[in-house]
DRENPA-3360 file (N, C-alpha, C; in nm, 2 decimals, always signed):
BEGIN
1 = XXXXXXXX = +4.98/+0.11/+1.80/+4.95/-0.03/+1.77/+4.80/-0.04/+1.75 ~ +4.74/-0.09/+1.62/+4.62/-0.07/+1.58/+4.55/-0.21/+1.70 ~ +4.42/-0.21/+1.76/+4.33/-0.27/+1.80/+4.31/-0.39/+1.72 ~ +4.28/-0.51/+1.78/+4.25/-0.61/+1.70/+4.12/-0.62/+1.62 ~ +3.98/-0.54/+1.66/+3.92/-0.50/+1.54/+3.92/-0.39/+1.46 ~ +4.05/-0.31/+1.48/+4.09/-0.20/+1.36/+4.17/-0.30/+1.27 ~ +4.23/-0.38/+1.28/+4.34/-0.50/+1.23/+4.21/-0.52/+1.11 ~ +4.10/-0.62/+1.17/+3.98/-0.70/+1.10/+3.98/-0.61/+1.05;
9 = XXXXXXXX = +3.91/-0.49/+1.09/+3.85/-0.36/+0.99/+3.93/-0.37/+0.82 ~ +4.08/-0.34/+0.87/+4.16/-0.28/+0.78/+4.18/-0.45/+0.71 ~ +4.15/-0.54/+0.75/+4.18/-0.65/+0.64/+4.08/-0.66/+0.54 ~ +3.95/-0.64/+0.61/+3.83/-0.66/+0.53/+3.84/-0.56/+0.42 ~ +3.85/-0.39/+0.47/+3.87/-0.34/+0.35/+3.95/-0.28/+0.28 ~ +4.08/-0.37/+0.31/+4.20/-0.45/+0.18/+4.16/-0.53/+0.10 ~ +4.11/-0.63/+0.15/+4.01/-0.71/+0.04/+3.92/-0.68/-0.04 ~ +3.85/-0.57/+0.00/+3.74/-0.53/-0.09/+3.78/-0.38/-0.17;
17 = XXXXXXXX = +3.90/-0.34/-0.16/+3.95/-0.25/-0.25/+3.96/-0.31/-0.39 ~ +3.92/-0.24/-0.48/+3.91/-0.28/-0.61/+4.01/-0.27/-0.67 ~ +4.12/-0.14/-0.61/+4.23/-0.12/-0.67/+4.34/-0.16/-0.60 ~ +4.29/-0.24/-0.52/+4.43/-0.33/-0.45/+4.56/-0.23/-0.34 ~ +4.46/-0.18/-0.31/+4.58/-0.05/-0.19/+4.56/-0.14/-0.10 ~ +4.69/-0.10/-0.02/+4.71/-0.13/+0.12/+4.74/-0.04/+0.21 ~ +4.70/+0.04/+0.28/+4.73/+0.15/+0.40/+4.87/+0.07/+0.49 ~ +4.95/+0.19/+0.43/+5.11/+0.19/+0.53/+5.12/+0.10/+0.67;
25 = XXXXXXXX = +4.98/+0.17/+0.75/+4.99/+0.16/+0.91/+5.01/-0.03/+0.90 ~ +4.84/-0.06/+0.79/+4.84/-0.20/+0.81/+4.97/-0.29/+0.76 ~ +5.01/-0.23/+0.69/+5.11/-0.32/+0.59/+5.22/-0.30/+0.69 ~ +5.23/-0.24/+0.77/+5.36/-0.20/+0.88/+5.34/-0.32/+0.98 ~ +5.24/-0.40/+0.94/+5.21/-0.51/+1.09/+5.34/-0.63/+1.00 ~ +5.28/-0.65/+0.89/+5.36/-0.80/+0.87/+5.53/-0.79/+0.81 ~ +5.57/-0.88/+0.86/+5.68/-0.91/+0.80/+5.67/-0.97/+0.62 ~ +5.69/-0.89/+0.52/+5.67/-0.99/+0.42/+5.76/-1.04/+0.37;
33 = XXXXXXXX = +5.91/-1.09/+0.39/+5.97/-1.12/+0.36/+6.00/-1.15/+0.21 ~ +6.00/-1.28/+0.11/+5.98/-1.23/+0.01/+5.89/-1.27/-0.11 ~ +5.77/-1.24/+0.04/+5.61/-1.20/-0.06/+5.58/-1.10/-0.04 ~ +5.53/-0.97/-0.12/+5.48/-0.87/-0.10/+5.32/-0.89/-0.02 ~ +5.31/-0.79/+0.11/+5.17/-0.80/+0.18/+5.05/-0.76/+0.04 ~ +5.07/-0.68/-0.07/+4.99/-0.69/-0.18/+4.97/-0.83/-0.26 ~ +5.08/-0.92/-0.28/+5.08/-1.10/-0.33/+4.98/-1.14/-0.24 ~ +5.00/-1.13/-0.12/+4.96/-1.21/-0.02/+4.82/-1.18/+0.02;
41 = XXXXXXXX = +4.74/-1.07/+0.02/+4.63/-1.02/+0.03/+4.55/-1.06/-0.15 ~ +4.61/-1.08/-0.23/+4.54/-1.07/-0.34/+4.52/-1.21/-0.38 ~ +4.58/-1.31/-0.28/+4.56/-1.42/-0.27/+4.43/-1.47/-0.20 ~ +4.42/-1.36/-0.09/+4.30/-1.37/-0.02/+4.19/-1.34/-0.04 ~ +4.18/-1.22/-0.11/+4.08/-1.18/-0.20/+4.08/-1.22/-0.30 ~ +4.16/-1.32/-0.44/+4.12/-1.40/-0.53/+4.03/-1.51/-0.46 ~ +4.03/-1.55/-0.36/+3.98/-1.70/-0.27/+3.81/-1.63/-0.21 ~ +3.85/-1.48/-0.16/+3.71/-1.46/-0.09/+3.61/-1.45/-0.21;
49 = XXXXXXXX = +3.63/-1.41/-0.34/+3.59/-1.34/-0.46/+3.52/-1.49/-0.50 ~ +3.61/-1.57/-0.49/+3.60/-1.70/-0.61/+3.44/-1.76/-0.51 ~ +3.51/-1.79/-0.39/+3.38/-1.85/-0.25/+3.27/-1.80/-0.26 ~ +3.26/-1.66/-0.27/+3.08/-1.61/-0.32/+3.04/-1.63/-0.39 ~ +3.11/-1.61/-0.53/+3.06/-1.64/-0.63/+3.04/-1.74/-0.67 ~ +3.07/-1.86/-0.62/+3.05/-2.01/-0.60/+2.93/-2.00/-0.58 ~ +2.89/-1.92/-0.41/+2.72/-1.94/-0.40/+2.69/-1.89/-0.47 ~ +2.68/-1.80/-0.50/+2.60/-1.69/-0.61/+2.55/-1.79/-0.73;
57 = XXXXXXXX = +2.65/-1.84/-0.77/+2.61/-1.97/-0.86/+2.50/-2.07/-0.85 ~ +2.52/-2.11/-0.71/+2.46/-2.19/-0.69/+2.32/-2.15/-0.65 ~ +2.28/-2.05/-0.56/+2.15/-2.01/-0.55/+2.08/-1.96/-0.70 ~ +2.16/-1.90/-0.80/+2.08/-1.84/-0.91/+2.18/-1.94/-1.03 ~ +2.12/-2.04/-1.02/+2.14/-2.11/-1.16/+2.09/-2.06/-1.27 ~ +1.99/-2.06/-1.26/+1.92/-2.03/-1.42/+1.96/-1.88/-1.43 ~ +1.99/-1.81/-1.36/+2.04/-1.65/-1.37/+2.14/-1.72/-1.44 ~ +2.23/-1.80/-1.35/+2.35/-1.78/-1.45/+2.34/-1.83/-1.61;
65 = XXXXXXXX = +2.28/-1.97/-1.60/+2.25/-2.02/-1.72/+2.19/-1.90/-1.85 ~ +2.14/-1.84/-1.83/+2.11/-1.73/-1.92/+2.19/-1.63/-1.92 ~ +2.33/-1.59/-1.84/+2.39/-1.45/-1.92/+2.55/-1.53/-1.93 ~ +2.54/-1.67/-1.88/+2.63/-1.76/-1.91/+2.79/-1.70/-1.78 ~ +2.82/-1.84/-1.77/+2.92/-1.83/-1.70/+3.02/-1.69/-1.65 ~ +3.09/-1.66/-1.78/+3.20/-1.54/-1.77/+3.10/-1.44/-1.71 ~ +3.00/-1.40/-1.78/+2.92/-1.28/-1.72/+2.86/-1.29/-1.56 ~ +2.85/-1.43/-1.55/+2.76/-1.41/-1.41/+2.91/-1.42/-1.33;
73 = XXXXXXXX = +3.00/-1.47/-1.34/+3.13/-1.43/-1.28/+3.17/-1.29/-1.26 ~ +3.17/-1.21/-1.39/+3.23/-1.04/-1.36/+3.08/-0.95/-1.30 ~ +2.96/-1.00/-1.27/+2.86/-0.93/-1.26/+2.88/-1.00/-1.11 ~ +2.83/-1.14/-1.06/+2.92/-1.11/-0.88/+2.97/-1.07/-0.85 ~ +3.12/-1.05/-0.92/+3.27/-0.98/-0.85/+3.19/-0.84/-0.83 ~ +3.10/-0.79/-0.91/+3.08/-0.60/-0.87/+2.99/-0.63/-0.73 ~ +2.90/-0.71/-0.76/+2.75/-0.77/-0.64/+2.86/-0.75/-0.53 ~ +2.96/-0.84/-0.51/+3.04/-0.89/-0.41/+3.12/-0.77/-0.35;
81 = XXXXXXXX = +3.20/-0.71/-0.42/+3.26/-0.51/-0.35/+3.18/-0.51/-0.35 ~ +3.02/-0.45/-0.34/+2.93/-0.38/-0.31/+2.90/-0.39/-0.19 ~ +2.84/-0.59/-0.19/+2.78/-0.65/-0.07/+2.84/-0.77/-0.03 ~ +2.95/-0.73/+0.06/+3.04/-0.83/+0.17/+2.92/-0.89/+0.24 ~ +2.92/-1.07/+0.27/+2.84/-1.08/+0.43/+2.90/-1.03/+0.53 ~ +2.70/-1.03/+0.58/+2.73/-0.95/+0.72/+2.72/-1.08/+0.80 ~ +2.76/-1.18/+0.82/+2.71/-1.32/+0.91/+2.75/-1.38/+0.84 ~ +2.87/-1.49/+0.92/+2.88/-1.64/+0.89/+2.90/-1.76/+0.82;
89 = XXXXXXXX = +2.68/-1.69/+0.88/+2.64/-1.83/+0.76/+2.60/-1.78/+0.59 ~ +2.61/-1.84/+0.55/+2.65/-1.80/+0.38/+2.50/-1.87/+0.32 ~ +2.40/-1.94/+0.37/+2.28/-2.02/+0.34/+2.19/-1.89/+0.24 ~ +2.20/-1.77/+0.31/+2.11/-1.67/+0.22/+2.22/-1.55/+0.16 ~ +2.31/-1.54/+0.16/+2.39/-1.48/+0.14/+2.37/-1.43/-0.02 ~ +2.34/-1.35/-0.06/+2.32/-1.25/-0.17/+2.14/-1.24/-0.21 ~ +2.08/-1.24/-0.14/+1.94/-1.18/-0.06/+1.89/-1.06/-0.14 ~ +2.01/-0.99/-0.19/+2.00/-0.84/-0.22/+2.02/-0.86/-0.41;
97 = XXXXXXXX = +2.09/-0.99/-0.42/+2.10/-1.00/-0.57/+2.05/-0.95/-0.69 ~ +1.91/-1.02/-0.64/+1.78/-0.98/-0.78/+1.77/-0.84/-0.74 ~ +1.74/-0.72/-0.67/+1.75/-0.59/-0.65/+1.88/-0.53/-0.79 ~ +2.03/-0.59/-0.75/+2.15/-0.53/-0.81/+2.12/-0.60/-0.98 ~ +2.08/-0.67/-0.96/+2.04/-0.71/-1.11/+1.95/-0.61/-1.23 ~ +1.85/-0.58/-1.11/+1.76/-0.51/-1.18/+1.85/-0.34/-1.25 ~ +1.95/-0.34/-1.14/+2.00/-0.22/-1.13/+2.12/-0.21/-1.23 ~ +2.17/-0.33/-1.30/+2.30/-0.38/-1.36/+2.28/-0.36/-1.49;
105 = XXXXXXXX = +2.35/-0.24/-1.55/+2.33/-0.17/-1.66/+2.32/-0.27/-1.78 ~ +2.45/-0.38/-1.78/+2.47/-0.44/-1.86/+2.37/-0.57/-1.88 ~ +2.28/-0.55/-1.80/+2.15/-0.69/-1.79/+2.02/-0.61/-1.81 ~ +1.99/-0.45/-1.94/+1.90/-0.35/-1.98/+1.82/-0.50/-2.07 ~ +1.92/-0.55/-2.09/+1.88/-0.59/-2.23/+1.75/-0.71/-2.22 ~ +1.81/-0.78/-2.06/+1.73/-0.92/-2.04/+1.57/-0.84/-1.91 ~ +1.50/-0.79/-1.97/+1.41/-0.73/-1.87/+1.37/-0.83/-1.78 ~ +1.38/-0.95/-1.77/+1.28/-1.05/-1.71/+1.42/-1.14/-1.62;
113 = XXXXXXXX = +1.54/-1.08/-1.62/+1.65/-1.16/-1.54/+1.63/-1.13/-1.41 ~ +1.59/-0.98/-1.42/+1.57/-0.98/-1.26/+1.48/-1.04/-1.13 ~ +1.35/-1.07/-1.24/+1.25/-1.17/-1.17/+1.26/-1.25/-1.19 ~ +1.32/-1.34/-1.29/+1.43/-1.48/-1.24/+1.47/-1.53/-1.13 ~ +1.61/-1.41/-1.11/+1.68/-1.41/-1.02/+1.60/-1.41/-0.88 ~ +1.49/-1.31/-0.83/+1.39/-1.30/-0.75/+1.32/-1.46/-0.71 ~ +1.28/-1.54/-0.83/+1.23/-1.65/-0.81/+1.34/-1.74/-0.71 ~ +1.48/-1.70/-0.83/+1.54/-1.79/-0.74/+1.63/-1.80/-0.57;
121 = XXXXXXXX = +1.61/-1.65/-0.56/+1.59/-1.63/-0.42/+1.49/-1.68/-0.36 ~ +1.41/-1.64/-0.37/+1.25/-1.72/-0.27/+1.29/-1.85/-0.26 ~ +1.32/-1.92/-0.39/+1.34/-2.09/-0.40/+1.43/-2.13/-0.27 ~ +1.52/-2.06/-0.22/+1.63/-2.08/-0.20/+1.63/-2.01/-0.04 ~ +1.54/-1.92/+0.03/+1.47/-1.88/+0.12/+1.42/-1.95/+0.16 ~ +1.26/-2.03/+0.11/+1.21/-2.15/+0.14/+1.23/-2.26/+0.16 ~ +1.38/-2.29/+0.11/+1.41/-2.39/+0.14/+1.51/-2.37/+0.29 ~ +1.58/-2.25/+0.31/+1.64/-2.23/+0.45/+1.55/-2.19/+0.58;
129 = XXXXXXXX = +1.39/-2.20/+0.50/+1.32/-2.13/+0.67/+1.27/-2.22/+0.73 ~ +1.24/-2.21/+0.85/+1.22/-2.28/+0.95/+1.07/-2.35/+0.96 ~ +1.08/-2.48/+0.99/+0.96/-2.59/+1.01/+0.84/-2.50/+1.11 ~ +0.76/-2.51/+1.10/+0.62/-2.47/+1.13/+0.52/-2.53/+1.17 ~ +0.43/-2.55/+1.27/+0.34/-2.67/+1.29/+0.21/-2.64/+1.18 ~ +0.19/-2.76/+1.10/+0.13/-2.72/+1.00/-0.04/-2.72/+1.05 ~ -0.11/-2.65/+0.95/-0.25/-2.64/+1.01/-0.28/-2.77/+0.96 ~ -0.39/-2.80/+1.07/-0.51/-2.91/+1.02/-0.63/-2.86/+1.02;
137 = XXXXXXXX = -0.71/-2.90/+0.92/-0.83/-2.90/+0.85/-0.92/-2.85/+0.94 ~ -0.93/-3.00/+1.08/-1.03/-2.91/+1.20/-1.00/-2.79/+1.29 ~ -0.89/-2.75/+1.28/-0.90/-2.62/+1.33/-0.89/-2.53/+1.27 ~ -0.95/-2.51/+1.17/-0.99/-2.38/+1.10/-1.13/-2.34/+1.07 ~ -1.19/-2.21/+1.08/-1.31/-2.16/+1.11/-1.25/-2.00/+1.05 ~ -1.42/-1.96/+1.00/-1.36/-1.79/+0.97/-1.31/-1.69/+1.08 ~ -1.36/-1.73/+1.20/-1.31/-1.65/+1.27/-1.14/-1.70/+1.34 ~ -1.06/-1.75/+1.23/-0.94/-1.77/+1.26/-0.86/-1.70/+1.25;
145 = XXXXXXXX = -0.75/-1.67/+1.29/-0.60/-1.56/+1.24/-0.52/-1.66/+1.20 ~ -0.51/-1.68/+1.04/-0.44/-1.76/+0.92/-0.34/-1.70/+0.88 ~ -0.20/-1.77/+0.88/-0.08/-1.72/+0.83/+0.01/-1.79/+0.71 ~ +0.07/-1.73/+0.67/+0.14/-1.86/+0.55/+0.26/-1.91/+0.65 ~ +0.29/-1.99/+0.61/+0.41/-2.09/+0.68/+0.51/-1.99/+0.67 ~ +0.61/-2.00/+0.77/+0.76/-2.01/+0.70/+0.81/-2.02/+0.60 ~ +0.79/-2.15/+0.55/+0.87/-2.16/+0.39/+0.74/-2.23/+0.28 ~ +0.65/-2.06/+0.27/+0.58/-2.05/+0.20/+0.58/-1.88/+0.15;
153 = XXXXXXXX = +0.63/-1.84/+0.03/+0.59/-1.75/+0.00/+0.53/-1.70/-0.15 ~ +0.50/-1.60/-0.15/+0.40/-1.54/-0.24/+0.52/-1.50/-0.37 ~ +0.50/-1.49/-0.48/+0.54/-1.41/-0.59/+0.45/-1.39/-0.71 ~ +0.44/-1.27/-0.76/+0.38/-1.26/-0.89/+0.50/-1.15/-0.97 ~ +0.47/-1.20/-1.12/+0.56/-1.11/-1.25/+0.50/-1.10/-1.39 ~ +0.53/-1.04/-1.43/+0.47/-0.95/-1.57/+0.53/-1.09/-1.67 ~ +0.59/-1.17/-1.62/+0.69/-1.25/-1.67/+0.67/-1.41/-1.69 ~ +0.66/-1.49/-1.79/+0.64/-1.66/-1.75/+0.78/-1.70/-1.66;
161 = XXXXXXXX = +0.79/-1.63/-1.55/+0.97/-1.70/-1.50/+0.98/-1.82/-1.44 ~ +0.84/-1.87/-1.39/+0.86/-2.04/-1.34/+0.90/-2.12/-1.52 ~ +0.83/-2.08/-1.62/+0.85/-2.12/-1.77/+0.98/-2.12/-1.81 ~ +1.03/-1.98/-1.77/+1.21/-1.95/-1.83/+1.27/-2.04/-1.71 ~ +1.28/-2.04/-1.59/+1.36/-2.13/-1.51/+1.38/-2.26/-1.57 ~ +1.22/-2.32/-1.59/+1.23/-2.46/-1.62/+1.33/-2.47/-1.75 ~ +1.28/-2.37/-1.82/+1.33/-2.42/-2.01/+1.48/-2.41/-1.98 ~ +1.58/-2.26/-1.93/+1.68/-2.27/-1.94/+1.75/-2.40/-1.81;
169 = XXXXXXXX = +1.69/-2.47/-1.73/+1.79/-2.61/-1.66/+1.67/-2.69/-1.69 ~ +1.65/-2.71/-1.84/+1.58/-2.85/-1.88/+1.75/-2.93/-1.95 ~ +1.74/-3.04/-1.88/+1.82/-3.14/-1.94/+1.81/-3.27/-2.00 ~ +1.68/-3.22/-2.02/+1.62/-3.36/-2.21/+1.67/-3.26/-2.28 ~ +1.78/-3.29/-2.41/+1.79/-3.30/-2.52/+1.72/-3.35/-2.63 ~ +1.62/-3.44/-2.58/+1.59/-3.51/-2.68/+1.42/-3.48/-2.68 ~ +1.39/-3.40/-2.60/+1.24/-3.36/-2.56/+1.28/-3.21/-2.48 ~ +1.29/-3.07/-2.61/+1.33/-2.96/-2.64/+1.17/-2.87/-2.58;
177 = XXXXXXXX = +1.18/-2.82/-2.47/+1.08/-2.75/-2.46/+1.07/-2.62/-2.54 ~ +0.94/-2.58/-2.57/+0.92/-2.49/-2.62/+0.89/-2.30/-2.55 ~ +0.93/-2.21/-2.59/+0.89/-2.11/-2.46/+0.86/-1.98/-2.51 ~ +0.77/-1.94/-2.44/+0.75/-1.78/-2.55/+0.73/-1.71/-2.39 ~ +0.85/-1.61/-2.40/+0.84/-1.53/-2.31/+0.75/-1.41/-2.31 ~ +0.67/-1.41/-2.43/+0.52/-1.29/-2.45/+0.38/-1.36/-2.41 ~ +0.42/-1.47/-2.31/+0.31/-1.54/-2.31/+0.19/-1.51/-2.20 ~ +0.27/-1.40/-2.10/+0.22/-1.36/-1.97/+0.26/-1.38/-1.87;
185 = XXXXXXXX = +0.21/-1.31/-1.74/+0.23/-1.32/-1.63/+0.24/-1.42/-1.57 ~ +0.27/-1.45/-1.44/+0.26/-1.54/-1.35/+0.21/-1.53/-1.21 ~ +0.15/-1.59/-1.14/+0.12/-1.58/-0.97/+0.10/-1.69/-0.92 ~ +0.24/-1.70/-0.83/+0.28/-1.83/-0.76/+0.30/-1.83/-0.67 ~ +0.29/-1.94/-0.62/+0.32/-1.98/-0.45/+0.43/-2.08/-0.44 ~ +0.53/-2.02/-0.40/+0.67/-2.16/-0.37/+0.68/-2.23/-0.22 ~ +0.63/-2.33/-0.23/+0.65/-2.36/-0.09/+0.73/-2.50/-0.09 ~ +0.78/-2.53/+0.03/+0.85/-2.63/+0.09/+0.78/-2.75/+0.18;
193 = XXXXXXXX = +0.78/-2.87/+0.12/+0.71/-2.97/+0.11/+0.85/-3.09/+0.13 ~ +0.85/-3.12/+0.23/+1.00/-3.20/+0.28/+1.10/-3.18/+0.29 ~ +1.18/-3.23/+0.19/+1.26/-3.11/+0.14/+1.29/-3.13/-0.02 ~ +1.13/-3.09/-0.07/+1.13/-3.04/-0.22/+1.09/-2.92/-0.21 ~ +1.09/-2.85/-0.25/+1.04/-2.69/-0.31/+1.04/-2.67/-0.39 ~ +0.84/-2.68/-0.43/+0.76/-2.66/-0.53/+0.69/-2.53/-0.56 ~ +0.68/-2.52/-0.69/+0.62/-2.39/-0.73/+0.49/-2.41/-0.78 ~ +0.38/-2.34/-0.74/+0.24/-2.37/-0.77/+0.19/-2.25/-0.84;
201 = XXXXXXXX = +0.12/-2.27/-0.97/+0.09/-2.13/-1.06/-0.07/-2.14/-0.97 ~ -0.10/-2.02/-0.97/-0.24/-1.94/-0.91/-0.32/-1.92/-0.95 ~ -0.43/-1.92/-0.97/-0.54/-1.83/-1.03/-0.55/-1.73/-0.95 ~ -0.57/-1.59/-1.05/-0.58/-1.47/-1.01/-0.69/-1.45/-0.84 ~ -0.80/-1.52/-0.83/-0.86/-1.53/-0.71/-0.79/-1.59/-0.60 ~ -0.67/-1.70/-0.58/-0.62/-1.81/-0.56/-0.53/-1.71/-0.45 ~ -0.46/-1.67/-0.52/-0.33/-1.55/-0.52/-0.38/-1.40/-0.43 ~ -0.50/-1.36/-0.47/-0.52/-1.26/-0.41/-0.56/-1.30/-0.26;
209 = XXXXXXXX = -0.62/-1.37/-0.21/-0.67/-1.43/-0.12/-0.53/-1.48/-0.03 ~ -0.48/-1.53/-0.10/-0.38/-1.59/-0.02/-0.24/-1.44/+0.03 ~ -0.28/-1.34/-0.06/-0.18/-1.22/-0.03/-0.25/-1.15/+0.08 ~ -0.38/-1.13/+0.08/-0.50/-1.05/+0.19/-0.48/-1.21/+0.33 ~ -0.45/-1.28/+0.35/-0.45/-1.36/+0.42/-0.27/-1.35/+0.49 ~ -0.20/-1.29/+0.36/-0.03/-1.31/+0.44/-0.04/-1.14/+0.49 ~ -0.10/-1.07/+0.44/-0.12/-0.93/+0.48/-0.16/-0.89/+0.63 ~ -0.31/-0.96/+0.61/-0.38/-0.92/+0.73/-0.39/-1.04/+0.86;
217 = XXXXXXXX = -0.38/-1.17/+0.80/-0.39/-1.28/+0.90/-0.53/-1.35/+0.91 ~ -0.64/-1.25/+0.91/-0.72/-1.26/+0.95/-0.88/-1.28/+0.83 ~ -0.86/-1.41/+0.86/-0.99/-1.50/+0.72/-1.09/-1.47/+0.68 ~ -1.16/-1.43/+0.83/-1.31/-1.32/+0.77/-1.28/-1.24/+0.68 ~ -1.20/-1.11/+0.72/-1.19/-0.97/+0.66/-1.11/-1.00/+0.50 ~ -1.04/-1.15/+0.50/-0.96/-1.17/+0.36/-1.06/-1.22/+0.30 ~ -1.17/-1.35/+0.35/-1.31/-1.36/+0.26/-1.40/-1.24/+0.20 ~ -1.42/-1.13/+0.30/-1.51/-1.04/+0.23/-1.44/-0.98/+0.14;
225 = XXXXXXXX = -1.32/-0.92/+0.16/-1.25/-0.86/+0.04/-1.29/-0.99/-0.12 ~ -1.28/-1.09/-0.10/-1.20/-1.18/-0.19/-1.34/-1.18/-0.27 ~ -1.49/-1.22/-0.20/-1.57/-1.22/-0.22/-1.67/-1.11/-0.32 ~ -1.63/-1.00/-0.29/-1.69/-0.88/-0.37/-1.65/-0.87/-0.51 ~ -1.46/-0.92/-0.50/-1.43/-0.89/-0.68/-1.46/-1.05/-0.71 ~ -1.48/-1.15/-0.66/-1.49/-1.30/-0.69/-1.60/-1.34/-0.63 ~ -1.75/-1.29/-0.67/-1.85/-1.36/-0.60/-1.88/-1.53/-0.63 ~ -1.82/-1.57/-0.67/-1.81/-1.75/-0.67/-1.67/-1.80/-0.66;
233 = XXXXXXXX = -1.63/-1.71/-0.54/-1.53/-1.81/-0.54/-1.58/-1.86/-0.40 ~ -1.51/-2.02/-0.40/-1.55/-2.16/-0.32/-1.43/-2.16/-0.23 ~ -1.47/-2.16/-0.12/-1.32/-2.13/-0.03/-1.35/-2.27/+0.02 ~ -1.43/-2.36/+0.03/-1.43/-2.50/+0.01/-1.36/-2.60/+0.00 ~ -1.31/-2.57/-0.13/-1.22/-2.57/-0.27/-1.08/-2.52/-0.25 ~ -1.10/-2.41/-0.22/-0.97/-2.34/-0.16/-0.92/-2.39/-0.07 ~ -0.96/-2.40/+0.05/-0.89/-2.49/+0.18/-0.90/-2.66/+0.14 ~ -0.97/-2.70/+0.08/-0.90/-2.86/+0.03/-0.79/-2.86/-0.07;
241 = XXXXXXXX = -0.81/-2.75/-0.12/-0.65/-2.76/-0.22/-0.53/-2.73/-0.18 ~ -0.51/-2.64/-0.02/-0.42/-2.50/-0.01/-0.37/-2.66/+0.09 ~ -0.46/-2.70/+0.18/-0.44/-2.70/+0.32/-0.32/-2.86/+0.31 ~ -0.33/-2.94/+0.22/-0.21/-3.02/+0.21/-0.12/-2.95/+0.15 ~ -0.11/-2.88/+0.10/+0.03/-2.83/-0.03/+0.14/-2.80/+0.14 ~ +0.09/-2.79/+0.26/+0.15/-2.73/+0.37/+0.18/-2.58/+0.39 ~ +0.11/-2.51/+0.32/+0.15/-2.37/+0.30/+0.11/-2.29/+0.43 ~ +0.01/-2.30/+0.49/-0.04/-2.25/+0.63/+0.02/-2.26/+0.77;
249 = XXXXX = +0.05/-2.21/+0.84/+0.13/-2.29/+0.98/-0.01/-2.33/+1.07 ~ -0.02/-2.35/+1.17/-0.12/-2.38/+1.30/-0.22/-2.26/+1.32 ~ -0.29/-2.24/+1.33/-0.35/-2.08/+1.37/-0.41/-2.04/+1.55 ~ -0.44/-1.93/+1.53/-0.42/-1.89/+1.64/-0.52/-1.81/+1.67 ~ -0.65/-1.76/+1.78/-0.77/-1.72/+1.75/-0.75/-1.63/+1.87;
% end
């Protein structure tokens, strides 16, 4: 008599058999009277298949929107055999996406899908992490240990992908944005501000500072670095621009 998590074991990977076997021992549990335990399992795994890919949809819109429906359907179903959740909750559930993308023979063609897809994870990360006591103005000094929030993070790409996001889920018809994917890089900061989650383009000093800051923590040693390749840069400026967007949590000395 199989154990009730050899039972789970052997259901889960009935489900995720690609070629729809079922092991004797398991199929010796049910009565199938007259549904075959293969009808009846392929019912289950048509439902588990359809349910991810639902999210999958939903966290990477604009992924989908550019390789279009049927494709981002048969390119989950492989995501999905590969990578069952491990938990639950389903909030972050395909985490590993933009990695399999980059890796997905048939997406050679779109070089910039994968850092898309990446954007749209972070988006979608930020918006599930956890509230943070935000910094205020008077307590910060260089000799502080400065951290980015929770649902603040860093991205840069060889790629305009905050540009491609916007252009492919623009819905004016009638005010047709224009897009040139040869137009350059990007360096952004997505953070969560209520519950909007905004994406903020960088200047190259902006970005570095704020990476040597999520790196090290520590403001002095990320000023002198920042200082040497950016001798005018105004951290002034910096912390009246940074310090509402909410991106910092409370600090700690």
């Amino acid at each position: 008599m199989l154990r009730l998590k050899d039972i789970q074991k052997s259901f889960i990977e009935t489900i995720l058999d690609k070629n729809k076997n079922c092991n004797s021992e398991f199929k010796s549990l049910f009565d199938e009277n007259n549904i075959s335990i293969e009808d009846r399992i392929s019912i289950y795994r048509g439902h588990f298949i359809a349910s991810l890919t639902a999210i999958l949809k939903d966290t990477y819109p604009a992924t989908t929107k550019i390789v279009g429906d049927k494709f981002m359907e048969a390119m989950s179903r492989e995501y999905i055999y590969l990578n069952p959740p491990n938990s639950g909750c389903l909030n972050l559930y395909g985490s590993s996406f933009p990695e399999f993308v980059k890796k997905f023979e048939a997406t050679k063609s779109l070089p910039y899908l994968a850092d898309v897809a990446e954007l749209e994870k972070i988006i979608n990360s930020v918006y599930y992490a956890k509230d943070d006591k935000p910094l205020l103005p008077q307590n910060i000094s260089e000799s502080c240990n400065l951290s980015l929030a929770s649902s603040a993070c860093l991205f840069s790409s060889k790629f305009p992908v905050d540009s491609i996001r916007d252009f492919v889920m623009s819905e004016d018809k009638n005010n047709p944005q224009q897009l040139d994917i040869s137009s350059g890089g990007v360096s952004l900061l997505i953070c969560r501000k209520g519950k909007d989650t905004i994406i903020y383009q960088l200047e190259d000093s902006e970005y570095k500072i704020l990476k040597l800051i999520g790196n090290s923590g520590i403001l002095e040693d990320a000023l002198t670095s920042i200082l040497i390749k950016y001798p005018d840069f105004n951290f002034s400026e910096f912390i009246q621009k940074f310090i509402p967007i909410g991106c910092f949590k409370d600090v700690s000395y």
